[in-house]
N, C-alpha and C positions, 0 to 999 in steps of 0.2 A: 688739861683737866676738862671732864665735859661739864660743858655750864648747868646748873641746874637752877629750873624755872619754879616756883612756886605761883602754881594757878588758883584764885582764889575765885569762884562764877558757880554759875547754874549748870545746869546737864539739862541736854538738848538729849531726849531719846529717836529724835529722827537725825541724828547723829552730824546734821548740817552748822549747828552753831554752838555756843558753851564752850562746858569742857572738851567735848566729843573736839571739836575744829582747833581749841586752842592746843589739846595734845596731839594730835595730827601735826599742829603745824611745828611745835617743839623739837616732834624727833624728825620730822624732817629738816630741822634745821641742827640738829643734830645734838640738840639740849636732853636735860632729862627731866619729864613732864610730873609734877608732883600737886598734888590737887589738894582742895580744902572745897569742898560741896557746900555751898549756899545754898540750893533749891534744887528739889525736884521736879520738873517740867513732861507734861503729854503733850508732845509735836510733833507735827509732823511737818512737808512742806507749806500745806496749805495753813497753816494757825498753828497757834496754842490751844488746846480743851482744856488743862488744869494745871495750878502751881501748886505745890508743898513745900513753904518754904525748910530748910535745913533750924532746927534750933539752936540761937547762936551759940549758947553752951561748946554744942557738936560741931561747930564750924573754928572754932577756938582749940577743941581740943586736935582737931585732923594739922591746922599748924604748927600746933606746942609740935605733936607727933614727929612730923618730918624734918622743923628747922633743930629741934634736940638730937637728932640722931644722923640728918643726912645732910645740913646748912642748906644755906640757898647762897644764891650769885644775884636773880631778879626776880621781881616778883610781879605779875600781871593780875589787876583786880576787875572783874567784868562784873554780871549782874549779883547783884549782895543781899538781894533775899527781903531785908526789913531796915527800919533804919536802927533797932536795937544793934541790929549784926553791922553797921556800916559805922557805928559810934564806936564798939568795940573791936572791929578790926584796926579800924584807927589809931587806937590807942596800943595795941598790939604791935604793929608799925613801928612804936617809938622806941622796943625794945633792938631795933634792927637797926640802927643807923648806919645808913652809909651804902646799903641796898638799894637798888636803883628798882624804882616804883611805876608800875605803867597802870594806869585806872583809865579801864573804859567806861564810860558813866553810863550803863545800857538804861532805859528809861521804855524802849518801846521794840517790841518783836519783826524783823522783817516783813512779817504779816498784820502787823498795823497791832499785836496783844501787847497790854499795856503789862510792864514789868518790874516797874517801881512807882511805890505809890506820894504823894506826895512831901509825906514826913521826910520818908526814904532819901528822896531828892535833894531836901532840905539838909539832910545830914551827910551828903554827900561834901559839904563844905569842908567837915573834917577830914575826909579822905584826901581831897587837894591838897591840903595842907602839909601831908604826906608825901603825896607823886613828887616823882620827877616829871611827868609827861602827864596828861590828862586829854584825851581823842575825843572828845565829839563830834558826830555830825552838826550838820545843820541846825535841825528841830532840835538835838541835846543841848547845844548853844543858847539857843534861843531859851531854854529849861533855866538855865543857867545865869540867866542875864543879859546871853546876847554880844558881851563885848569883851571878844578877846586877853584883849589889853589889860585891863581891868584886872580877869584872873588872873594873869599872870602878875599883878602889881600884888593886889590882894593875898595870891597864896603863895607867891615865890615859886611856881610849878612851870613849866612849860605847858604849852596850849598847843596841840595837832588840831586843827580844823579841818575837817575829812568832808569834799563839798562834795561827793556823790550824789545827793538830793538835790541839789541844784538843776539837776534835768539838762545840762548843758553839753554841746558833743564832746567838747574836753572838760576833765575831772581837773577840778583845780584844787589840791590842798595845801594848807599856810601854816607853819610851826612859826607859833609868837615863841621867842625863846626867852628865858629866865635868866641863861650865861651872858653876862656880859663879850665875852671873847668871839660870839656867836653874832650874825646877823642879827636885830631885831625881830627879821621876819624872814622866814624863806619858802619861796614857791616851788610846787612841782605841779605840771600838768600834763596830763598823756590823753591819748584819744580815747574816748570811751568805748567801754568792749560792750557791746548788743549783746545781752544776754538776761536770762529769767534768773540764772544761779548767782546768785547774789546772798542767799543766807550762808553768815557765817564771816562775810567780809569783816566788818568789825571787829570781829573775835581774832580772826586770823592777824589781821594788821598789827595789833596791841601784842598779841603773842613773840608777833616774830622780833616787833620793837623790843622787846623786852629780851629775846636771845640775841640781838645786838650789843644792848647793853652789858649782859651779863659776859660777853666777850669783848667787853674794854673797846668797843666802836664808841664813837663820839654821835651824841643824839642823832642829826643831821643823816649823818652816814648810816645811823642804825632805820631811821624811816626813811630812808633810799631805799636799804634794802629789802624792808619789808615793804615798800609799795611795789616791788620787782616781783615777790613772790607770788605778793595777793593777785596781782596782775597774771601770772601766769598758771596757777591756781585754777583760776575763773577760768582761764583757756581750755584748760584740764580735767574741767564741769564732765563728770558721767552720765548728765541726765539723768536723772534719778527723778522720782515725786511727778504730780501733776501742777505744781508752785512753784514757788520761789526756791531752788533745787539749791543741793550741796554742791561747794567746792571739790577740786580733784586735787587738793595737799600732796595726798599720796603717790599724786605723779607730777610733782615737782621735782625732778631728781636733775642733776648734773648741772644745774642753770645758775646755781648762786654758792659761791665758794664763801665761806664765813672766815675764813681762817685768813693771817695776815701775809705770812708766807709761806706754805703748803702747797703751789698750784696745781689744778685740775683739771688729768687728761681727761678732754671729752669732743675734741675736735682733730680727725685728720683729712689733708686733701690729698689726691695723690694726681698727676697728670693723666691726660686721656686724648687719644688721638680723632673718635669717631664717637662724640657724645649722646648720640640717639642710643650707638649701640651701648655704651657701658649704661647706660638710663636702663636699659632691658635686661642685661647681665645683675644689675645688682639689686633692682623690685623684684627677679626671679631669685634673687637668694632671700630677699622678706624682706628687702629693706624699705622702708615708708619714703618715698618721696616727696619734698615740703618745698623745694625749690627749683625753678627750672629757667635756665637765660642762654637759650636755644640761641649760639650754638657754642657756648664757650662756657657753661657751667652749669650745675647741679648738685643738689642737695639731698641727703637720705638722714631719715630718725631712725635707728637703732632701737632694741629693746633695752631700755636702762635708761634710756636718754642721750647718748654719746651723736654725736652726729659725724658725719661722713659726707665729703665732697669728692667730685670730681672736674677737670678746669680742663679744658682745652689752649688756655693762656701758654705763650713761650713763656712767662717766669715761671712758671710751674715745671720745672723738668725733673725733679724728682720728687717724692712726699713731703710733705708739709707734717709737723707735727703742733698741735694747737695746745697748751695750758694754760686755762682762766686764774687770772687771781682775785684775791680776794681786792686788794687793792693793790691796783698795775702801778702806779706809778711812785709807790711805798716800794714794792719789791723790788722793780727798778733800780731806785737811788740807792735798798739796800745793795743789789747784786755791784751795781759797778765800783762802791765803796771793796768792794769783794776781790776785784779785780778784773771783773766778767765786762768784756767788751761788748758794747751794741751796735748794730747799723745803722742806728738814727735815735733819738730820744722817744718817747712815748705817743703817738698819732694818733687821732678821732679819725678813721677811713669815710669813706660814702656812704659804705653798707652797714653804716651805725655801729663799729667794732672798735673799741680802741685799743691798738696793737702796737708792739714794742719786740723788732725783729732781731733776731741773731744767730750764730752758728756753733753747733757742737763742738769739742776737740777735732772727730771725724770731719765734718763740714756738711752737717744736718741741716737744714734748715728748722729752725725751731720759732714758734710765734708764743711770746704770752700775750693775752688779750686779754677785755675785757668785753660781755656782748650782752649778758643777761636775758632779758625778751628775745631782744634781735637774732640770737641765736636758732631757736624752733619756732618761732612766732615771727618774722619779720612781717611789715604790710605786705609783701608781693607774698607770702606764703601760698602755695596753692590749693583753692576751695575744697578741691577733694582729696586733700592728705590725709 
């Protein structure tokens, strides 16, 4: 069934952050984006010029509207307008039990507009109380108290700590978790990607957390995969604006499989004898070339996303075919429960892939894997793809 997300935020009209980013990111993750308007916003990259907040009456009735007639699975709560409308969403919440709750507590605009005013903030406390998850930054922590730990004693909610502001070359964010069964703390840190597109990060992250959830991923695993997305997103930046630009959501495609066992073709390699030349045979069909390891391999991006190798390696004597799953090493122990033989258990390779090899009835070679970034993005990608 497709999960459906109940987005509860502002609208961004330079279509970078809010609503505009969190359903973006929904139907690319392949939920269905159901909205409740708190505020209307003029922005663009560069700032805010004006807020309208939504009357929470009107923000009350777009809920009753959608969870009466269509349910929800998750619900993501971003910027909330006033603290009237943050008291009564809360309370609304408790008609839902058992909906797994994602509140991003937005407080200030990528461009530095302040977006909740202090009451607001104040009555954010009710909202926790609610979440499952609660994201802050930095500065929103700091809004907040400052100490993790705490909130999550306090509200019974899980705590994402989103360190992007910390200016540091690696982003390091910390889930304090609320589950006992769960690490008390869990780290992720990736390199940080140089770039101005950065409105909209927030919104997208909570978003995708929250179509995690709503498909029975365990918290952990559901902001693994929305830090993979947000991450490749940003890669996917159109330049847009003369600011702080929008993400590219909409070309996140083929890179992150949500489903538990569904896999996803989107990689084949096939052998090559004289790899300059098939490099020139298949950029002359339009293929993008992203990888190059002169003289035994090469890489091409696809229109859709799929990608395409070519190996001059002896293991390579006939094609390869690639399906990512959602989780490799789930579909694994189901498949050989199944009967399906492998040529080895599950492997983390070199080239950051973790693959789990085996052969068709015919004597296919077949790879499922797991690669997400590493896939279109690895570090050696090449400058001018």
């Amino acid at each position: 069934m497709t999960p459906r997300i109940l987005i509860i935020a502002g609208s961004d009209s330079g279509g970078g952050a809010g609503i505009q980013a969190d359903i973006k990111t929904v139907t690319m993750l392949g939920g269905h984006a159901m909205t409740a308007i708190t505020a209307i916003t003029a922005q663009n990259t560069l700032g805010v010029a004006a807020v309208h907040p939504v009357p929470t009456d009107m923000v009350l009735a777009q809920i009753d509207a959608v969870v009466r007639d269509i349910g929800v699975d998750a619900i993501k709560i971003g910027m909330i307008g006033s603290a009237r409308t943050a008291l009564a969403v809360a309370e609304k919440l408790g008609e839902l039990p058992g909906v797994p709750v994602v509140f991003d507590p937005v407080m200030v605009a990528t461009s530095g507009a302040t977006l909740a005013d202090d009451a607001t903030i104040a009555a954010f406390e009710r909202l926790m109380a609610r979440a499952t998850v609660v994201t802050p930054n930095l500065p929103e922590l700091d809004a907040l108290g400052g100490d993790p730990a705490a909130l999550v004693a306090a509200h019974g909610c899980a705590v994402l700590v989103k360190g992007g502001h910390a200016g540091d070359a690696q982003v390091t964010d910390r889930l304090y978790s609320s589950n006992p069964e769960d690490p008390p703390e869990i780290e992720w840190s990736d390199p940080r990607i140089e770039t101005e597109a950065t409105h909209g990060t927030g919104c997208t992250l909570s978003s995708a957390i929250a179509c995690g959830l709503a498909q029975e991923w365990d918290l952990p695993e559901a902001v693994a995969r929305g830090r993979r997305f947000v991450r490749i997103a940003m890669r996917e930046a159109p330049g847009l604006g003369r600011g702080h630009g929008p993400m590219g959501q909409q070309a996140v495609r083929l890179d992150l499989n949500m489903s538990f066992f569904e896999p996803m073709l989107n990689q084949v390699t096939v052998p090559a004898e004289d790899l300059a030349a098939s490099e020139r045979f298949y950029r002359l069909l339009g293929l993008r070339q992203v990888v190059r390891a002169s003289p035994r391999y090469a890489r091409f991006e696809t229109e859709g996303g799929a990608t395409f190798s070519v190996a001059t390696d002896k293991a390579y004597t006939a094609p390869v075919v690639y399906f990512e799953c959602g989780d490799l090493d789930v579909t694994v122990a189901y498949l050989e429960q199944q009967g399906v033989k492998f040529e080895g258990e599950p492997k983390d390779e070199p080239w950051g892939w973790r693959e789990a090899r085996l052969r068709d009835p015919a004597g296919n070679a077949i790879r499922l894997y797991q690669a997400g970034e590493m896939r279109r993005f690895p570090p050696w990608r090449l400058d001018d793809a």
